[in-house]
N, C-alpha and C positions, 0 to 999 in steps of 0.2 A: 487084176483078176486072172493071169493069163494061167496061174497055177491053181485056179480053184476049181472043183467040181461040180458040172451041172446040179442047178437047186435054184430054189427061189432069194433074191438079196435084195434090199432096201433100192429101190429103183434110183439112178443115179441121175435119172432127168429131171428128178423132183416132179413128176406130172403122177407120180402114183405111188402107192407104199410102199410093193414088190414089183419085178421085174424077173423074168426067167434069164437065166445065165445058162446055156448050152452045154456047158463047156469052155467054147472059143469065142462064142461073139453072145450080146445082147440079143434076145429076142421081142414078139411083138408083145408076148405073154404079159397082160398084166395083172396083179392083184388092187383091191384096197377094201380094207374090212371086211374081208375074209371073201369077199366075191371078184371072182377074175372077168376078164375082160381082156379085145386086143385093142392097142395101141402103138404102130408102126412108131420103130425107133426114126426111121427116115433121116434128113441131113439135119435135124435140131440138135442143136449145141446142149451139153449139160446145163442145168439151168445154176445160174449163182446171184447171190444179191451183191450190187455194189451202191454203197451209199456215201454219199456226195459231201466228205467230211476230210476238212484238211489236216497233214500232219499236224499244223500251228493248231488249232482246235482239239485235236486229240491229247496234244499235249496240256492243254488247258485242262481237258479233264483230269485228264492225271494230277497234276500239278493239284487240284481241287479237291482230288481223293487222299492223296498224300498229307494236304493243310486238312482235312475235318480226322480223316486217321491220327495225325500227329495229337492233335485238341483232344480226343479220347485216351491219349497215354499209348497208344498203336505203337510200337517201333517199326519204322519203315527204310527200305533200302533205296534210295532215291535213286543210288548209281545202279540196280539193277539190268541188266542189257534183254535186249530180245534176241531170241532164237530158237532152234527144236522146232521141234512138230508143236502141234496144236493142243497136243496135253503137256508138254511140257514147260509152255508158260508160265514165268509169275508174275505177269498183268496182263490182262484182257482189259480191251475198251470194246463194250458191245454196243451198236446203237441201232435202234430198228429204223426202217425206212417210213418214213412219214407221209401219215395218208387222213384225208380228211375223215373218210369210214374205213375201217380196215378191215378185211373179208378174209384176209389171207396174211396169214404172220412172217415177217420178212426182216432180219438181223442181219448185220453185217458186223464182222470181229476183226479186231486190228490189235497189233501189239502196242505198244508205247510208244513207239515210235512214228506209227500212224501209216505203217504196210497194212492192206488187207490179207488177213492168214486162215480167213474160215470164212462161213455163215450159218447163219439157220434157217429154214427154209420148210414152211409148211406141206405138206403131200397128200393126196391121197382124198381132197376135199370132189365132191360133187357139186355140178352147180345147183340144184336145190339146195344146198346146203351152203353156198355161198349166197344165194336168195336169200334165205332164213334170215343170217348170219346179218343181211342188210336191212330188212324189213324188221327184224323183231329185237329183241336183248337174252335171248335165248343162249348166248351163249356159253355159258355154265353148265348147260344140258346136253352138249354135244360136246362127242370124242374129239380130242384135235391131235392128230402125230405131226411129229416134227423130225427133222434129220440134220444133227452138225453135219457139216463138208468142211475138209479142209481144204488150204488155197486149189490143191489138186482135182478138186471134185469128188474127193474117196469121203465114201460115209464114216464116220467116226466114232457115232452116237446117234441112236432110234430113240426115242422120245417120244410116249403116250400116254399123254393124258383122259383117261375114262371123263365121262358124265359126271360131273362134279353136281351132287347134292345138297350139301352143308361141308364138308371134306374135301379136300384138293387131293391125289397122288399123280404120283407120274411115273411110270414104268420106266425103265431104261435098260436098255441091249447095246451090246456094241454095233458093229460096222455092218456085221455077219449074222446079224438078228437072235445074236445068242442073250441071256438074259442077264442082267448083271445086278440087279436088286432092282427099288425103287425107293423114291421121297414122296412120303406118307404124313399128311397136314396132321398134327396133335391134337390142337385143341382150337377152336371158335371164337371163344372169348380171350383180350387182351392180350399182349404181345405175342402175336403168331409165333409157332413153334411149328416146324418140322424132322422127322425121322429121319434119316436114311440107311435105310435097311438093306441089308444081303446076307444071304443065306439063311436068312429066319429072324438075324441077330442085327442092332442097330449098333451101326457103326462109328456115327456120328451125327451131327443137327445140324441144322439151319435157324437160328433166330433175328426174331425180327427185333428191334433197339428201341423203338416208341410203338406205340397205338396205333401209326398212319403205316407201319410197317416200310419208311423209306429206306431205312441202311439195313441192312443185314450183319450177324458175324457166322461165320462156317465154323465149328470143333466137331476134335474127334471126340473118340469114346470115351476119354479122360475127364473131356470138361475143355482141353487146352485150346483156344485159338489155331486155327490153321489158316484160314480165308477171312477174306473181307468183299462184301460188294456195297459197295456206294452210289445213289441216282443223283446222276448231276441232272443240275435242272436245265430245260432247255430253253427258257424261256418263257414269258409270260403268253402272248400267241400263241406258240408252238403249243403248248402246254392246252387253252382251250380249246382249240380249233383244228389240231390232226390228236392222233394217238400214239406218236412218238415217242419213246422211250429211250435213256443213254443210260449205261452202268460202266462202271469199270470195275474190274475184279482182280484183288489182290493175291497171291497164295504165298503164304510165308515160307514154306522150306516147301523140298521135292515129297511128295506124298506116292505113293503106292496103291498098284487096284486090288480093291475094287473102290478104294477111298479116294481116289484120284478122278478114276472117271465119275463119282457121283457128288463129288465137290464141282467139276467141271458141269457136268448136268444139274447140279442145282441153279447153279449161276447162271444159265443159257435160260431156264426151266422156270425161274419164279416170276416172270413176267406172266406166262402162260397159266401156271398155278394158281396164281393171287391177284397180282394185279390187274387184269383183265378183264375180270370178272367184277370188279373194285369202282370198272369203268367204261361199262355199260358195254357198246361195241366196240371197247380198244382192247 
């Protein structure tokens, strides 16, 4: 931030949407949903998810995504390496933090190798709204934003999803709250189908592979394959009794933005979109 110009940016404590940037330093100024508020930066660390998943597991997912990829005719690069920043991955293993109710959305992203190189990390929540969120199944009807971080703590991707009525979307900005399109739900009935839109124009989809909408494949505007995300299972417990979630995400060659960041936002994004809502308050 040291060359940016005082303005409002996705607040980097994760305790709120926006945050005032002076200039030089963080200030107390906060936003969220359009109403400000102050909240002293003080000695609290940026906030980041870490979740408790070893490399030898991470690699089982893989390993898992690569055998149900391989069974659909998938061509997969198994020697793949990690590195780059956090869009320029082609595997992500994302796995949410596991909570018996969950109030507050909380991922952690790791390469294939099983370093943490990101998170997601919900903002901007009130606690009425984390009340609600516990007391009722309301959750469909409220706004929920989110923010990728990378390992660094730097925003990378805003993430809002409106009021979901019968339609899921989710808005997406980069780091700097600028706007980059959105993934916009098609259709209600049978194999879920999403848009992702910019600049007016859709640029490629999101589809779901059965009815329970567990795998997904990402194309571009061709029709061609670009992505894959796959939900490993976690577990028969895990599975009733928190709202945990595991995906790993494939991306077959280097893609370009704004098709890059919205392949990456989708795959962060469709837990929040669909599944969530699929399962009551997870």
């Amino acid at each position: 931030m040291t060359n940016a110009a005082a303005d409002w940016y996705p607040d980097p404590y994760g305790r709120h949407e926006h945050r005032y940037w002076d200039g030089t330093n963080w200030t107390e100024n906060v936003s969220s949903h359009g109403r400000q508020s102050v909240d002293p930066v003080g000695d609290q660390n940026v906030k980041t998810v870490t979740a408790k998943e070893s490399p030898e597991r991470i690699q089982k997912q893989v390993d898992k995504h690569y055998a149900q990829s391989e069974k659909r005719g998938v061509p997969v690069d198994r020697s793949a390496t990690a590195g780059g920043g956090l869009l320029d991955q082609s595997v992500l293993v994302v796995n949410q933090k596991a909570k018996l109710i969950e109030v507050n959305s909380e991922y952690a992203i790791h390469d294939s190798h099983g370093t943490q190189i990101g998170a997601v990390r919900q903002v901007g929540q009130s606690n009425l709204k984390k009340v609600a969120r516990l007391v009722s199944s309301l959750d469909q009807f409220m706004t929920h934003k989110l923010q990728v971080v990378d390992a660094s703590n730097n925003v990378v991707l805003a993430l809002t999803r409106p009021a979901k009525f019968v339609k899921s979307r989710v808005l997406v900005a980069d780091g700097s709250g600028n706007d980059i399109g959105e993934i916009a739900q098609a259709n209600v009935f049978g194999k879920i189908r999403f848009g992702l839109i910019a600049g007016g124009s859709e640029i490629g989809s999101i589809n779901a592979e059965n009815w329970r909408a567990w795998n997904f494949n990402i194309q571009d505007s061709s029709g061609t394959e670009v992505a894959r995300i796959t939900k490993t299972f976690e577990g028969v417990l895990k599975t009733a009794f928190t709202t945990a979630d595991n995906y790993v995400v494939q991306i077959h060659r280097p893609l370009t933005d704004p098709l890059r960041q919205l392949v990456l936002a989708s795959a962060l994004s469709v837990d929040t979109a669909l599944k969530q809502d699929s399962r009551g308050l997870g």
